[in-house]
C-alpha positions as CSV (number, residue, x, y, z in Angstrom):
1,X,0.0,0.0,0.0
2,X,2.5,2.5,0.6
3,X,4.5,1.5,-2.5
4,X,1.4,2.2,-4.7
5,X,1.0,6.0,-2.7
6,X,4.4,6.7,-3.2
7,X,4.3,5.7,-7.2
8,X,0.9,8.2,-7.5
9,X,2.5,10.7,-5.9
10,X,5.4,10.6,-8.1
11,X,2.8,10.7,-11.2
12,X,1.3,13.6,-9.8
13,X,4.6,15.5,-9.3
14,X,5.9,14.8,-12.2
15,X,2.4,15.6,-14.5
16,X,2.7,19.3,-12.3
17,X,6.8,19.4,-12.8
18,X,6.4,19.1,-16.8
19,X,6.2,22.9,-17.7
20,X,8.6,23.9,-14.3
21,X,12.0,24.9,-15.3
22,X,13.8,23.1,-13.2
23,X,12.5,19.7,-14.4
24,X,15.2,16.7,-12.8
25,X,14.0,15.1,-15.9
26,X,16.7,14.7,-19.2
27,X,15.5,12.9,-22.1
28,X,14.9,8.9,-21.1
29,X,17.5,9.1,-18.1
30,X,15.8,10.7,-14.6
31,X,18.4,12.4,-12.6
32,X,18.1,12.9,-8.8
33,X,19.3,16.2,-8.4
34,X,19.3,19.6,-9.8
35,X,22.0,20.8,-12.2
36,X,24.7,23.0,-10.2
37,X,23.6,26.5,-13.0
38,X,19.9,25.6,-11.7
39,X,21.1,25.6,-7.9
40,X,22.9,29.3,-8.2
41,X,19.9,30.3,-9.9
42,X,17.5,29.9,-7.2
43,X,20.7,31.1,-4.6
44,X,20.7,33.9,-6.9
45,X,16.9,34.4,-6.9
46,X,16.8,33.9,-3.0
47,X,19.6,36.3,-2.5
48,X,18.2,39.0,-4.8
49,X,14.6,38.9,-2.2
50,X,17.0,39.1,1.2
51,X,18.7,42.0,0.0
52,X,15.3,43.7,-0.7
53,X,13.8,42.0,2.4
54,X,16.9,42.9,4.9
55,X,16.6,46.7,4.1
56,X,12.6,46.8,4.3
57,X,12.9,44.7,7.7
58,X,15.3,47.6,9.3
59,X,13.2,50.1,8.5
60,X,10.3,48.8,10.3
61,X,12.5,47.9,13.1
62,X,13.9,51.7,13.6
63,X,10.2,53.1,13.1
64,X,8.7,50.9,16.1
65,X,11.2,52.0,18.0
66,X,10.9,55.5,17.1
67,X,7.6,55.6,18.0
68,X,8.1,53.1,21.0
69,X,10.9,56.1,22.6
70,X,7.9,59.0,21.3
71,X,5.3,57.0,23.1
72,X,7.7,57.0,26.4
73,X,8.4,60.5,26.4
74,X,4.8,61.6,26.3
75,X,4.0,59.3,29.5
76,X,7.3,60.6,31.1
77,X,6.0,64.1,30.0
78,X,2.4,63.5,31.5
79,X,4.3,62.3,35.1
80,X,6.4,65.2,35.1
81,X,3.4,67.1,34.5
82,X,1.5,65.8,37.4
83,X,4.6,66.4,39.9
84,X,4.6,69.7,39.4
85,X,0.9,69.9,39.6
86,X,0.6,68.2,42.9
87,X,4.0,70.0,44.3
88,X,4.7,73.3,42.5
89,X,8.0,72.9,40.7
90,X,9.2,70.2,38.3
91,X,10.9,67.7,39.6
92,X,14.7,67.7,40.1
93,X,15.2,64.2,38.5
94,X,13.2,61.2,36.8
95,X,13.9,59.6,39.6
96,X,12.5,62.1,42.2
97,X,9.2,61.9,40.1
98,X,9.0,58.0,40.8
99,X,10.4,57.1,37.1
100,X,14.3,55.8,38.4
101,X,15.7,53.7,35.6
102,X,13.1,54.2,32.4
103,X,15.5,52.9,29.7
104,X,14.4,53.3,25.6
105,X,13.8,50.9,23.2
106,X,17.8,51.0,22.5
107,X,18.9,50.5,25.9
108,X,20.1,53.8,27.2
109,X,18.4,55.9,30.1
110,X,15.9,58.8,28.7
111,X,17.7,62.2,29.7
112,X,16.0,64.8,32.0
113,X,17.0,68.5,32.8
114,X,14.8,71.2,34.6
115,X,14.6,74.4,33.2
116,X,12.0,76.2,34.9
117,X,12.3,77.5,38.7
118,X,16.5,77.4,38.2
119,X,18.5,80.1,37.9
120,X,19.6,80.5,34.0
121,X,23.1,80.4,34.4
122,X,22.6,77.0,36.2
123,X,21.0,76.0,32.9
124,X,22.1,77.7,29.8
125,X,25.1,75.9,29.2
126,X,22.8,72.3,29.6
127,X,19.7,73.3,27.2
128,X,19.1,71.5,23.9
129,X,19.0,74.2,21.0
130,X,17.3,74.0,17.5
131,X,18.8,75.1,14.1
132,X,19.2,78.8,15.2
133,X,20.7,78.1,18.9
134,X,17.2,79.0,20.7
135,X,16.4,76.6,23.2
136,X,14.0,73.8,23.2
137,X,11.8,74.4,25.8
138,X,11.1,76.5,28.9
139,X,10.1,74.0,31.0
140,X,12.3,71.0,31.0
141,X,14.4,68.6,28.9
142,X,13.7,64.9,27.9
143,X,15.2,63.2,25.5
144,X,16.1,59.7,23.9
145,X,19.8,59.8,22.5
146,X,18.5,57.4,19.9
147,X,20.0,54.3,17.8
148,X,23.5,55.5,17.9
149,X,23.4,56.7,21.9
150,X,25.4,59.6,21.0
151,X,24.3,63.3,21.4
152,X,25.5,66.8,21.3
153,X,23.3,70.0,22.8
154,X,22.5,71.6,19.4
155,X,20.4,69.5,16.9
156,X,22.5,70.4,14.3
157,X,24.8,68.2,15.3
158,X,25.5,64.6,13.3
159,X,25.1,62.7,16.8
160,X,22.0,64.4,17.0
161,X,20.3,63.6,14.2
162,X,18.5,60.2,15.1
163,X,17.5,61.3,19.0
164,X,13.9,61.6,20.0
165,X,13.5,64.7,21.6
166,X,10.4,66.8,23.1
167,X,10.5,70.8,21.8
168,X,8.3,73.5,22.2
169,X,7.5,72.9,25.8
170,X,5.7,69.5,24.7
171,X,3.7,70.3,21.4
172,X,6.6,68.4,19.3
173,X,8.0,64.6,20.3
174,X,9.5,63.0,17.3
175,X,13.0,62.7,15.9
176,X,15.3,65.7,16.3
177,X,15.9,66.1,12.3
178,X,12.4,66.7,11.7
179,X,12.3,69.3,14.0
């Protein structure tokens, strides 16, 4: 019985193989393997869909995260928000506001600095600045150094580039260059 399931299925296969191009089949002789030019075809083929597959997969990768370390910073934002709503003044550190060791999606700690209620010379050398030097926000600070964990104060910066920051005293989070 299984001799005779094995034979149909080899009549099946090789009716559907007939018009395939890779059929093992040449002239009265049946080979059992493919020819070595058919075998770097289909590496070929397989290797042409990884290197449009690879790319594609990144991509998706760094945008989830993106969004992951934009999604953080709001709920830091909103906690920050409610410790100086219940206290008065911003908090001196994440971890003073009961957020301690809130890492992003790439592994590094999300940076903090108060602005408002501190002297400005405590502060001006420390403030993130935009394009033209003017500070982020007046409030505080919070940032993501982003996939390459570097970061410099201005965004115009090269290390600066790929961090998620918050600007305008909250009404932008997203990635510093399209600020």
């Amino acid at each position: 019985m299984p001799q005779r399931c094995y034979r149909y299925f080899c009549l099946c296969c090789s009716s559907f193989l007939k018009g395939f191009p890779f059929d093992c089949r040449r002239g009265k002789a049946q080979c059992n393997a493919w020819t070595l030019v058919e075998l770097l075809f289909v590496i070929a083929i397989l290797g042409i869909l990884g290197a449009i597959a690879v790319p594609v997969w990144t991509d998706y990768v760094d945008k989830a995260r993106n969004t992951s370390a934009m999604a953080d910073i709001r709920t830091i934002e909103s906690e920050i928000v409610k410790f100086h709503a219940e206290r008065g003044r911003p908090p001196d550190t994440l971890a003073e506001a009961g957020l301690p060791t809130r890492l992003d999606p790439w592994g590094s700690p999300y940076e903090y600095l108060r602005i408002a209620g501190l002297p400005k010379h405590d502060v001006q050398t420390k403030w993130r600045k935009d394009r033209f030097l003017v500070p982020l926000n007046s409030d505080f600070d919070l940032y993501s150094k982003g996939k390459d964990k570097k970061s410099k104060l201005p965004l115009t910066a090269q290390d600066s580039h790929d961090d998620i920051i918050r600007a305008n005293s909250g009404a932008f989070v997203g990635l510093a260059s399209d600020y």
